[in-house]
Backbone as a chain_set.jsonl record, in Angstrom:
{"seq": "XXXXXXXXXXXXXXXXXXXXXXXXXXXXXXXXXXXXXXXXXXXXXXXXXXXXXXXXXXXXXXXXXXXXXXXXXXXXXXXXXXXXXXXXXXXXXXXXXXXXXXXXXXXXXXXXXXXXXXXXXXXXXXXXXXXXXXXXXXXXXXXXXXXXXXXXXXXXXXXXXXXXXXXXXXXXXXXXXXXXXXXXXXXXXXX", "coords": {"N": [[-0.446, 27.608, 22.536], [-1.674, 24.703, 21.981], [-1.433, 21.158, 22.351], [-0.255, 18.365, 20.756], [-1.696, 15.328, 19.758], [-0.929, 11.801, 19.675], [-3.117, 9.955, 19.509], [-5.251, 11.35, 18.725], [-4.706, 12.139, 16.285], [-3.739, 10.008, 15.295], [-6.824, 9.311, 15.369], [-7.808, 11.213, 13.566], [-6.76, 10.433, 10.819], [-7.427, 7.75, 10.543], [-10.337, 8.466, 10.569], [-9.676, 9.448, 8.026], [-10.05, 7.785, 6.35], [-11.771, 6.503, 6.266], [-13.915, 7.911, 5.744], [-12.686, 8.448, 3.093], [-13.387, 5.646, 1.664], [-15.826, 5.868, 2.04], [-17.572, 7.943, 0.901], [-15.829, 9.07, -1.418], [-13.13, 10.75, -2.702], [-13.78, 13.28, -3.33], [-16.217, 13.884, -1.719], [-15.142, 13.498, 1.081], [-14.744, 15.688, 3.645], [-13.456, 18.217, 5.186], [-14.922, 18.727, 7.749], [-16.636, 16.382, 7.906], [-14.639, 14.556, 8.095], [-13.66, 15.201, 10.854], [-16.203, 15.122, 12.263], [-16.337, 12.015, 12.148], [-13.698, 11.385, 13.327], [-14.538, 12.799, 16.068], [-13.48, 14.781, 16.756], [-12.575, 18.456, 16.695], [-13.332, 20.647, 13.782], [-10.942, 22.641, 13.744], [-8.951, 21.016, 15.428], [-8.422, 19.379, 13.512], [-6.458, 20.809, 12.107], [-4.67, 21.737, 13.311], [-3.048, 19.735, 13.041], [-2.874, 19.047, 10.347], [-2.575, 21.271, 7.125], [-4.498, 21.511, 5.629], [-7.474, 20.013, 3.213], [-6.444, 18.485, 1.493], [-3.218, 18.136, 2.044], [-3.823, 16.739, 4.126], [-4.828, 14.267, 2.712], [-2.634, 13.178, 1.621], [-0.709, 13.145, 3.206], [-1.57, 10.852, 5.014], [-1.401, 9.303, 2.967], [0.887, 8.853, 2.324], [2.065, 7.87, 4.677], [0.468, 5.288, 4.815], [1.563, 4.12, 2.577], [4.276, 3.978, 2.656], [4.173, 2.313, 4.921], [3.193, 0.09, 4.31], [4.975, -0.729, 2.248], [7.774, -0.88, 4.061], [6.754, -3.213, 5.62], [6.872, -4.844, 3.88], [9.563, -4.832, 2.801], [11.11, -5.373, 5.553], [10.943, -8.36, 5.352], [12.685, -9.093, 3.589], [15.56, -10.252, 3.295], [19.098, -10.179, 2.769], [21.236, -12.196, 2.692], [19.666, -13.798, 1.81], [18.36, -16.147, -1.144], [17.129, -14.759, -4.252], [14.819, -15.718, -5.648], [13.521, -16.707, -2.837], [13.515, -14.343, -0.985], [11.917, -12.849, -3.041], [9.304, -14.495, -3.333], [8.924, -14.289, -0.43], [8.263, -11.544, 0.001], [6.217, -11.094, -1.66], [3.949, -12.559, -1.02], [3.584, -11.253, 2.081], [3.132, -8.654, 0.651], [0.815, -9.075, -0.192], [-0.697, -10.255, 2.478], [-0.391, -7.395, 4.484], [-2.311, -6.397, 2.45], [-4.726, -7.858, 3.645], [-4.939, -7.216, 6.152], [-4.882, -4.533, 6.515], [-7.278, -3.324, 5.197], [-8.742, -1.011, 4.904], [-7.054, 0.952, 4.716], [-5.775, -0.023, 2.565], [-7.825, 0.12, 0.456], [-8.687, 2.802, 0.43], [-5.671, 3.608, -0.355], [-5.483, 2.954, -2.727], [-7.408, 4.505, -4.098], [-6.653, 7.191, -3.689], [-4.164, 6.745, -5.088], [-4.828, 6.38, -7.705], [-6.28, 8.748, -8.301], [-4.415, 10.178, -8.385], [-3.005, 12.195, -6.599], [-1.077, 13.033, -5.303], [1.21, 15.504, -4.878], [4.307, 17.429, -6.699], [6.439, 17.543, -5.181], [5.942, 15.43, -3.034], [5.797, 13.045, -4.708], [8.558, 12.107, -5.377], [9.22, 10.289, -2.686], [7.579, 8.085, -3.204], [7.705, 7.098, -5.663], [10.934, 6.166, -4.52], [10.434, 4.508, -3.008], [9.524, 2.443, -4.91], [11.676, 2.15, -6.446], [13.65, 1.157, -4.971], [11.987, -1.833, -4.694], [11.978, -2.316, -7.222], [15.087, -2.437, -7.238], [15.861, -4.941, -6.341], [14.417, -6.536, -7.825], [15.509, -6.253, -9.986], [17.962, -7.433, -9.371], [17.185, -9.975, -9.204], [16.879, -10.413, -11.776], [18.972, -10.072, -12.95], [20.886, -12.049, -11.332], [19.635, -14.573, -12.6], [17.367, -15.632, -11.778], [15.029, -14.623, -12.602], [12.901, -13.987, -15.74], [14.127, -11.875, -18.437], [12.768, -9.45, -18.522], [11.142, -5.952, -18.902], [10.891, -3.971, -15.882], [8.971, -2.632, -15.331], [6.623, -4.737, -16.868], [7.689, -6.424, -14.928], [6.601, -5.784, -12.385], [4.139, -5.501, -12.707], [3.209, -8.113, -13.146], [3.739, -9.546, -10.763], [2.203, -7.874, -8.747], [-0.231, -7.076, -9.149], [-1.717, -9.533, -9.761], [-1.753, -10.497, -6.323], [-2.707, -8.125, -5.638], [-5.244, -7.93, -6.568], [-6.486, -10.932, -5.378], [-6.653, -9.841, -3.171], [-8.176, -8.0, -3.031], [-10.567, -8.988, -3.745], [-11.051, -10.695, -1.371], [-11.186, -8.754, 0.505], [-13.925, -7.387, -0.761], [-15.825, -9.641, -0.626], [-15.437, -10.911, 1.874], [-15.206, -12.862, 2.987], [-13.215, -16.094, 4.306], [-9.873, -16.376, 3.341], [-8.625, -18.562, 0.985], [-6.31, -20.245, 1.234], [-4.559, -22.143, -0.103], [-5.469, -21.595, -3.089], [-3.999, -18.897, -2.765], [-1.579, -19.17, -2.705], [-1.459, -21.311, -4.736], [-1.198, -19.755, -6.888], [0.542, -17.677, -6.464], [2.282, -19.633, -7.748], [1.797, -19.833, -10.252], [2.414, -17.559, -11.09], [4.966, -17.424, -10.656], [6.286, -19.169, -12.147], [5.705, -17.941, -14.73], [7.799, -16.263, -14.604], [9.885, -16.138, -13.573], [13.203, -18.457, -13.787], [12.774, -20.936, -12.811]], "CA": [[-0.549, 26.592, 21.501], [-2.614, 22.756, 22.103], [-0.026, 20.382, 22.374], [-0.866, 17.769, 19.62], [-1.558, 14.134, 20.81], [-0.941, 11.006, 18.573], [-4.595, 9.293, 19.612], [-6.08, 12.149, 18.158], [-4.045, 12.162, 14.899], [-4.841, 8.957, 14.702], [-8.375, 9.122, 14.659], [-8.27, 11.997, 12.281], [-6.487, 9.446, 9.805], [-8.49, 6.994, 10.478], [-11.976, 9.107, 9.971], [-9.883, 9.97, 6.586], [-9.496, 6.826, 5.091], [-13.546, 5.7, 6.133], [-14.611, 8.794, 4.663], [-12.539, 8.449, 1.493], [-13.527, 4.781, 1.117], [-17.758, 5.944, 2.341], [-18.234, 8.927, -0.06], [-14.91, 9.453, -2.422], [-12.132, 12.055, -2.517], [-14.898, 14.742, -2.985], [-17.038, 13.086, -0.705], [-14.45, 13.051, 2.67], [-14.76, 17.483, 3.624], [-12.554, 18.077, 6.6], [-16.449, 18.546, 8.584], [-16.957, 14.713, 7.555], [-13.948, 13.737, 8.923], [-13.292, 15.867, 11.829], [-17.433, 14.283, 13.001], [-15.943, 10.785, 12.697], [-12.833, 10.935, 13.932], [-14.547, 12.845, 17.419], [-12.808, 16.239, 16.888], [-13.414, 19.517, 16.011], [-12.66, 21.02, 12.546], [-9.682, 23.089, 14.508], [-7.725, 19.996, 15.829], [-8.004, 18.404, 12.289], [-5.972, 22.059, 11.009], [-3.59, 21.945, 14.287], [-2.131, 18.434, 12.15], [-2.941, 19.266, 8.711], [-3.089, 22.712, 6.717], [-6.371, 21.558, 4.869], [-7.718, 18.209, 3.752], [-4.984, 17.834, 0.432], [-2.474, 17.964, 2.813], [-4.266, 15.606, 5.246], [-4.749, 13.315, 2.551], [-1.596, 13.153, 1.112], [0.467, 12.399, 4.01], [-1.94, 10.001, 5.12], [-1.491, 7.976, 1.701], [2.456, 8.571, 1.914], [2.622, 6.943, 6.004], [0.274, 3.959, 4.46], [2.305, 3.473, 1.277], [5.737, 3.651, 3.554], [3.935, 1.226, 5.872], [3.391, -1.513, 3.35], [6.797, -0.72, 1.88], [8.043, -1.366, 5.289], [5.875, -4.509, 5.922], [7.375, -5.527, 2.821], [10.953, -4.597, 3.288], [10.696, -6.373, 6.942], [10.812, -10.125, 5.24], [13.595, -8.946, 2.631], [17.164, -10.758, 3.915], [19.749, -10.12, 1.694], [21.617, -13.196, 2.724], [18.905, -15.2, 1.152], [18.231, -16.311, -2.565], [15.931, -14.027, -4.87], [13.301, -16.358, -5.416], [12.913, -16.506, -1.761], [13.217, -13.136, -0.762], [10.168, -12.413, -3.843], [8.372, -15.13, -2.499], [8.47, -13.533, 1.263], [7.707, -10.271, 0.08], [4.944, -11.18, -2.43], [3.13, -13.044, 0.396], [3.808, -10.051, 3.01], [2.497, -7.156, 0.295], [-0.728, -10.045, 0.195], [-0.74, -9.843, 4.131], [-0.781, -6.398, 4.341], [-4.019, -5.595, 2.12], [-5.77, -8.897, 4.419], [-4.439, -6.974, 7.636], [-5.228, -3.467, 7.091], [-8.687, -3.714, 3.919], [-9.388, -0.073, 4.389], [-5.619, 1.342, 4.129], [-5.415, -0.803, 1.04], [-8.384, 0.474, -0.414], [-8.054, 4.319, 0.74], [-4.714, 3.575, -0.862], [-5.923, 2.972, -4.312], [-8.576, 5.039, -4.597], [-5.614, 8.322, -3.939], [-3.356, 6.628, -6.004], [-5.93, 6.586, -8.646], [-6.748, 10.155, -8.163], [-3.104, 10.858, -8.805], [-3.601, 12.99, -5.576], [0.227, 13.113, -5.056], [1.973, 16.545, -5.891], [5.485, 16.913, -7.42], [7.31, 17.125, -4.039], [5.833, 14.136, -2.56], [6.373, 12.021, -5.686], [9.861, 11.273, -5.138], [8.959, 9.41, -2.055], [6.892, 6.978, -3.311], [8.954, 6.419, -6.566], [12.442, 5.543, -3.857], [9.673, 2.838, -2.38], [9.416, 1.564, -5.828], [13.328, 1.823, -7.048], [14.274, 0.022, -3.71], [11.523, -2.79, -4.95], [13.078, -2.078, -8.455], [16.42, -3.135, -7.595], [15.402, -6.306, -5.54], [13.753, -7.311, -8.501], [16.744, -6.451, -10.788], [19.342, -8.096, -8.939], [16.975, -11.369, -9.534], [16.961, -10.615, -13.222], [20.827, -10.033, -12.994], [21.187, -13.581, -11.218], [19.487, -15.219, -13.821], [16.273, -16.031, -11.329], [13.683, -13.885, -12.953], [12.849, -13.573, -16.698], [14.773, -10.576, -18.626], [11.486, -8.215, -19.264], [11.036, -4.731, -18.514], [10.437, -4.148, -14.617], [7.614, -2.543, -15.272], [5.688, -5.628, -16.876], [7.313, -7.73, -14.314], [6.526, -5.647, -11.29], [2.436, -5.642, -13.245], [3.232, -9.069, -13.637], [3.849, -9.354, -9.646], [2.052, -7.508, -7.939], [-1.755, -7.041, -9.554], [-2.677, -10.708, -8.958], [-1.837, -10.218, -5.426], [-4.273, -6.696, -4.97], [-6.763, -8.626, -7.073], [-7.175, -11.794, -4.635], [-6.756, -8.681, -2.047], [-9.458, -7.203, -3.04], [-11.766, -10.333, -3.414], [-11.144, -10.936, -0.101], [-11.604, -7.252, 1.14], [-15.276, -7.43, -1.16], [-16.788, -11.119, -0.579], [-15.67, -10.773, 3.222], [-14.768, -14.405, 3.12], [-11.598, -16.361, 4.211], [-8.888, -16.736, 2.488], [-8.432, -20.12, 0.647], [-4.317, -20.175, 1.812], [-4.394, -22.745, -1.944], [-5.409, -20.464, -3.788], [-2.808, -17.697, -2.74], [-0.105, -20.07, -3.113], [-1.129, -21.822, -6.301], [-1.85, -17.677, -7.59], [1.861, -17.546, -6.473], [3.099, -20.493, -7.948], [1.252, -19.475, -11.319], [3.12, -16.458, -11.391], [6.21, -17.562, -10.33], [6.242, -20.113, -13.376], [5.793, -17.486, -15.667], [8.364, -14.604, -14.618], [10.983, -16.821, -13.563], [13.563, -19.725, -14.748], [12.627, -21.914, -11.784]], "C": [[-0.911, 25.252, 22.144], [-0.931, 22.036, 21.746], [-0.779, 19.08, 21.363], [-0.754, 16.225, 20.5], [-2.311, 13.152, 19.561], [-2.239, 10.356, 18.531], [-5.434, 10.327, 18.264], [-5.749, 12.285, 16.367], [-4.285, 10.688, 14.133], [-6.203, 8.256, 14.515], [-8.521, 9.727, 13.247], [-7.861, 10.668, 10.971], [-7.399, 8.242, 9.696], [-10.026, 7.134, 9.538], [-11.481, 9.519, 8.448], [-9.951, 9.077, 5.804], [-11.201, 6.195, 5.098], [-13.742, 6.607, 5.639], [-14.109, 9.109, 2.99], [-13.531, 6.791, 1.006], [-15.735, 4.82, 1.527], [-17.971, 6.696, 1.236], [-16.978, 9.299, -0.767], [-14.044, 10.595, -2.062], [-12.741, 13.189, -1.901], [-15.565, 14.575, -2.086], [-16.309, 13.68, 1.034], [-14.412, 14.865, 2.712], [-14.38, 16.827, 5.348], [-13.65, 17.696, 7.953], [-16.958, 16.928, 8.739], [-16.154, 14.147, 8.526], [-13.275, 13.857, 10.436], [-14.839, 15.333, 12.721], [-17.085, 13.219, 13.468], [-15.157, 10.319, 13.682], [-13.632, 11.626, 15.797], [-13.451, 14.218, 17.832], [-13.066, 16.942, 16.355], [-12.202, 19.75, 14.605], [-10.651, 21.865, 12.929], [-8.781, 21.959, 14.781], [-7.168, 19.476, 14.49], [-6.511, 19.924, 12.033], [-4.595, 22.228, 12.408], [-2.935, 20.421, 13.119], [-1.746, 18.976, 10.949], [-3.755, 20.959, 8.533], [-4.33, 22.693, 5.848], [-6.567, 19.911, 4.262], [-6.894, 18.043, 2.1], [-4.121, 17.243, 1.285], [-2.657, 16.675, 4.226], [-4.227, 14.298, 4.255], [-3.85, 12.495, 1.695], [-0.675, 12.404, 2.208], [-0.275, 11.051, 4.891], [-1.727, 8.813, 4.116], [-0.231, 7.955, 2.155], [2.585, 7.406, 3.276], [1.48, 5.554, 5.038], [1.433, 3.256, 3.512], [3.609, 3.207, 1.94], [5.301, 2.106, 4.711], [3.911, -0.292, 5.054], [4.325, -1.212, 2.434], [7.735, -1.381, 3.204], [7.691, -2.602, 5.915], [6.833, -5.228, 4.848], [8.908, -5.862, 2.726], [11.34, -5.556, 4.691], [11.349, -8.169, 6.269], [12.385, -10.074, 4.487], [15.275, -9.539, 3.643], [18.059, -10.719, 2.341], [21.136, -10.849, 1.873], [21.139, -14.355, 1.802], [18.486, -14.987, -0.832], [17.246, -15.386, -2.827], [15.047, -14.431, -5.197], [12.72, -16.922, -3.638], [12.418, -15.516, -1.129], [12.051, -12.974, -1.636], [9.445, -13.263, -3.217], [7.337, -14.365, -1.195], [7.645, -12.246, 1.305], [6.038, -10.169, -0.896], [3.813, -11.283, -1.557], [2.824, -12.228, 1.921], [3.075, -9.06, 2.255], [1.205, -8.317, 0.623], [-1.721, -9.693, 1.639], [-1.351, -9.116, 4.11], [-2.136, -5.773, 4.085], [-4.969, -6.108, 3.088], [-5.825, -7.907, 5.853], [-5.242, -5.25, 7.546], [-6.514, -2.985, 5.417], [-8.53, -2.16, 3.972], [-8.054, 1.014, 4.371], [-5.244, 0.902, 2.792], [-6.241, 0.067, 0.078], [-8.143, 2.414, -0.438], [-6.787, 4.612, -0.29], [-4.772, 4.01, -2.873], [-7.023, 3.695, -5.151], [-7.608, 6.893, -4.509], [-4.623, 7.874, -5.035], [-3.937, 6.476, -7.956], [-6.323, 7.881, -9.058], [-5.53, 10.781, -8.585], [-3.176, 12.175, -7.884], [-2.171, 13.859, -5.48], [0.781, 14.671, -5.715], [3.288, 16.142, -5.733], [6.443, 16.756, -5.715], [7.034, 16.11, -3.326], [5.858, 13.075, -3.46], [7.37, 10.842, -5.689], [9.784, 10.016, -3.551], [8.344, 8.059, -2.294], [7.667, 6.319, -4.542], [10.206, 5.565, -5.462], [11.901, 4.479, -3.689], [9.679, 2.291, -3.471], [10.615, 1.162, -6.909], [13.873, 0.958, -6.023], [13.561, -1.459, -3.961], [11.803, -3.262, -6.47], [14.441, -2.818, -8.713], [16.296, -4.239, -6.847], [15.302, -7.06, -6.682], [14.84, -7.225, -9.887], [17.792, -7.549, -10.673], [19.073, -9.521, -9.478], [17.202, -11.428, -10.831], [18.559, -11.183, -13.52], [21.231, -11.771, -12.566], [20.452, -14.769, -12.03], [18.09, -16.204, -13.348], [15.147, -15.554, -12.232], [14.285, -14.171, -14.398], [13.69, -12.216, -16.776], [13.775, -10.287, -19.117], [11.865, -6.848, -18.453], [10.802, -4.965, -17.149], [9.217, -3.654, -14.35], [6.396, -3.842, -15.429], [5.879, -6.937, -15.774], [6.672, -7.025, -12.966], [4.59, -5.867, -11.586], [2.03, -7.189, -12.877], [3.186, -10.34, -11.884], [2.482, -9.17, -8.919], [0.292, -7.315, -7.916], [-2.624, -8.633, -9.235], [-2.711, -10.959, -7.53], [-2.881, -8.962, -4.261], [-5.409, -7.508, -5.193], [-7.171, -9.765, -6.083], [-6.97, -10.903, -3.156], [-8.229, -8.178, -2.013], [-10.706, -7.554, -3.587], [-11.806, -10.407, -1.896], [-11.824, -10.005, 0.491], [-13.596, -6.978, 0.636], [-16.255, -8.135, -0.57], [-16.459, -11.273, 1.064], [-15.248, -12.285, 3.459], [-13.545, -14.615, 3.172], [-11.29, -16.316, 3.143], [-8.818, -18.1, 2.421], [-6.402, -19.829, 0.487], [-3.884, -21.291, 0.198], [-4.482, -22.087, -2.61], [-4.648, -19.172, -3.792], [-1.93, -18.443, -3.081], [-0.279, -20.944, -4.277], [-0.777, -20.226, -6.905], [-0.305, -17.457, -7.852], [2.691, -18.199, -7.569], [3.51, -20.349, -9.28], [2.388, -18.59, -12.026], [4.59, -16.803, -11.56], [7.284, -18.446, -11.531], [6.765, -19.095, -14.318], [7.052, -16.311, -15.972], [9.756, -15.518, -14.229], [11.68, -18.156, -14.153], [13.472, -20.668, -13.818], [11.839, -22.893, -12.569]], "O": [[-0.096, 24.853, 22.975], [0.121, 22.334, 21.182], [-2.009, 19.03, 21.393], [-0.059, 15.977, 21.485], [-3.329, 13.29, 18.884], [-2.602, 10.131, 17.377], [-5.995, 9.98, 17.224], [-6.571, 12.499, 15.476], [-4.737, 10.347, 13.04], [-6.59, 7.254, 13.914], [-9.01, 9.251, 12.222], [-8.759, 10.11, 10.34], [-8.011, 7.941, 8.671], [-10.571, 6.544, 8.605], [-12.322, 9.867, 7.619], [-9.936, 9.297, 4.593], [-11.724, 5.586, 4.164], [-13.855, 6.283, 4.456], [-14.7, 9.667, 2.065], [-14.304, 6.857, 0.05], [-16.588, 3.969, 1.275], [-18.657, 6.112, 0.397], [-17.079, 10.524, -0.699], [-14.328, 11.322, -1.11], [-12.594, 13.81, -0.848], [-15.446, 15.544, -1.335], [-16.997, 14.17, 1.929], [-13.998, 15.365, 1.666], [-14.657, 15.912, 6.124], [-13.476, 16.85, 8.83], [-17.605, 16.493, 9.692], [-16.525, 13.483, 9.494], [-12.618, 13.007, 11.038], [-14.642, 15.128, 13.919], [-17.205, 12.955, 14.664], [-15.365, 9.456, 14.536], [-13.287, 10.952, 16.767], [-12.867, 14.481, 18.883], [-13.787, 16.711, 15.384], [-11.046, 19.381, 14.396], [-9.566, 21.583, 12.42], [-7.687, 22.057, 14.225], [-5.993, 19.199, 14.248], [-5.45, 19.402, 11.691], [-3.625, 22.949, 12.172], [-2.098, 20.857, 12.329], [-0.618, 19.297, 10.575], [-4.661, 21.567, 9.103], [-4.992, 23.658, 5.468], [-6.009, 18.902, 4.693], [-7.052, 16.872, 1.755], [-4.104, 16.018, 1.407], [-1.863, 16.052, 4.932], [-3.71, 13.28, 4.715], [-4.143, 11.424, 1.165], [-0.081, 11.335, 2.065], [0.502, 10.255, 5.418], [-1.856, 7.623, 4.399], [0.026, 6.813, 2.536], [3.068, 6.289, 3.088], [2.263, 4.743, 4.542], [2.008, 2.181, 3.682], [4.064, 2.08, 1.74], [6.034, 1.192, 5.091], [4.48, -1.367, 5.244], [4.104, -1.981, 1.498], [8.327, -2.45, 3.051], [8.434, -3.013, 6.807], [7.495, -6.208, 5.187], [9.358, -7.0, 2.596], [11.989, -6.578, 4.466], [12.12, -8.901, 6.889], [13.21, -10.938, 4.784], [15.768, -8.938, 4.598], [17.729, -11.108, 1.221], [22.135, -10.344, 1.36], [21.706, -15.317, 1.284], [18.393, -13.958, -1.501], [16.473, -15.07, -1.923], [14.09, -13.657, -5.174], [11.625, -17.442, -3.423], [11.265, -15.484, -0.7], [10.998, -12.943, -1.001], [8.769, -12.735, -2.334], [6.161, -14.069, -0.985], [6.78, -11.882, 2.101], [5.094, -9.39, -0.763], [2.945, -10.436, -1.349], [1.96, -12.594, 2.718], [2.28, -8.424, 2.946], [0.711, -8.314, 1.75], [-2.826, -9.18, 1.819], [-2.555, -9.237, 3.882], [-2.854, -5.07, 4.795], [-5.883, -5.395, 3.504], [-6.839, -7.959, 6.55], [-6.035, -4.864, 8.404], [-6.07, -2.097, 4.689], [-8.088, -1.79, 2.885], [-8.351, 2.083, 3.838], [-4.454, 1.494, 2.057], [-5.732, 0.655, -0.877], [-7.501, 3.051, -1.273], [-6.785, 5.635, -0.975], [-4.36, 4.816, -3.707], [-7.395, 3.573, -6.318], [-7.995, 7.746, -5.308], [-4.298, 8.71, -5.878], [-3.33, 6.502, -9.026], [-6.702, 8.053, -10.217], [-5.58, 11.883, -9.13], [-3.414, 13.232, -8.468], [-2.127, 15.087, -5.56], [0.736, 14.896, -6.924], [3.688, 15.164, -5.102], [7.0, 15.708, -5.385], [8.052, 15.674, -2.788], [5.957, 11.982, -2.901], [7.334, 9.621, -5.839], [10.394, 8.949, -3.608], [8.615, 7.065, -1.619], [8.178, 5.202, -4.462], [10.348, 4.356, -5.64], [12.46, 3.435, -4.027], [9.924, 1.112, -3.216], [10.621, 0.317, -7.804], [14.581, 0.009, -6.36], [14.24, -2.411, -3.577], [11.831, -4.446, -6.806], [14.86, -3.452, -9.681], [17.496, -4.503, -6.774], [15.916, -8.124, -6.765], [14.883, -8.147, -10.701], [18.296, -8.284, -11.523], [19.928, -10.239, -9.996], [17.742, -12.459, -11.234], [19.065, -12.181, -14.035], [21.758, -12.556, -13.354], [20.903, -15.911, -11.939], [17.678, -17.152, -14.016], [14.311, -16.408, -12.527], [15.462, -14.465, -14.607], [13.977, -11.528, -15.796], [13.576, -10.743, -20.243], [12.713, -6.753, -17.566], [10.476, -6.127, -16.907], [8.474, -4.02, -13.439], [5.516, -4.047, -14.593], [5.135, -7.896, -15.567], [6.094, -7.889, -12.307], [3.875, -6.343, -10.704], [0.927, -7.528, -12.448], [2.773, -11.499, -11.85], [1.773, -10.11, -8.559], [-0.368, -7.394, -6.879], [-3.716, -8.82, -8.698], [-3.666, -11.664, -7.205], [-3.37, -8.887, -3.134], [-6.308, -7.778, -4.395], [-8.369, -9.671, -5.817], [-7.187, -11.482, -2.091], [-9.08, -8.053, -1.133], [-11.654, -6.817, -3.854], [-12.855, -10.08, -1.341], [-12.928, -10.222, 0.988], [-14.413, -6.519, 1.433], [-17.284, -7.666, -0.084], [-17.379, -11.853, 1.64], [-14.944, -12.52, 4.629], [-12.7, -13.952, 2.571], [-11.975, -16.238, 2.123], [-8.903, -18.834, 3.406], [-5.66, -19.289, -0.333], [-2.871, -21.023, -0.448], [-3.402, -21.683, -3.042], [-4.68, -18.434, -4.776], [-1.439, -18.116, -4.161], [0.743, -21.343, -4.836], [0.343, -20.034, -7.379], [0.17, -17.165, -8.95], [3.566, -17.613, -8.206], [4.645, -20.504, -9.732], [3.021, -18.78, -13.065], [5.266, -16.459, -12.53], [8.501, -18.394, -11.709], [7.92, -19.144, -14.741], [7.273, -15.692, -17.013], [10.718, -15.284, -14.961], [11.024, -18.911, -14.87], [14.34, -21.516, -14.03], [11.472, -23.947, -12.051]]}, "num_chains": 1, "name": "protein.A"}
């Protein structure tokens, strides 16, 4: 048995997320991405049992990674309009830091790629950002709405000047994220 070696695993991931975001779901064939990454179709199948499975746990380690990025800023010493702040500005980060994990991201989560046993993973990432965002309701920081319209209410103007940036290739205007913020912050909370 080949002894498996993380370089190589991380090309394959790599070559999966340029070939989802070059030619689409259908588009990325294990042959595609096993060319890019610089390995044969065999090494890709020593990692992964076929390319679902490759591109499944590739979405789950991104989505844990910017859960984790995000989680990272979270002090639970500090007030809830700071902590959201930190973490708003950190998921922001994130898309600026890694463009084709972001997009890769949304283009599986779009696809509803996810089967039922990997589900629950990505839901815990979003009950753990769930009750963050409760607790503020509970302390009387945030508006009382659903968490759904506030996490919409959150987190979409943050992809969206994500994914201006990631398009138009141009800096970031650091005003414009932080008015974007401020905007928001107006509307969802009693600050």
């Amino acid at each position: 048995m080949r002894i498996k070696d993380n370089n190589k695993r991380r090309a394959i991931r790599d070559a999966a997320v340029t070939e989802v975001i070059v030619g689409g779901l259908g588009g990325a064939s294990v042959s595609k991405i096993a060319k890019r990454a610089n390995v044969s179709a065999g090494t890709i199948y020593l990692y992964f049992p076929n390319k679902e499975e490759l591109l499944q746990q590739v979405f789950l380690e991104i989505k844990t990674e910017l859960h984790e990025h995000m989680m990272a800023v979270f002090k639970p010493t500090e007030n809830s309009a700071e902590n959201i702040k930190k973490m708003w500005f950190s998921l922001f980060e994130y898309i600026l830091e890694n463009p084709n994990d972001f997009v890769f991201s949304e283009y599986v989560s779009a696809a509803q790629l996810l089967d039922d046993k990997r589900k629950p993973e990505v839901e815990a990432m979003a009950m753990e950002i769930g009750g963050i965002l409760m607790s503020a309701i509970e302390d009387g920081t945030l508006r009382r709405v659903s968490l759904n319209a506030l996490s919409a209410l959150l987190i979409a103007p943050a992809v969206q000047l994500g994914k201006r940036a990631i398009h138009e290739e141009l800096p970031v205007d650091q005003k414009i994220v932080e008015d974007t913020f401020d905007m928001i912050w107006r509307g969802v909370s009693f600050s």
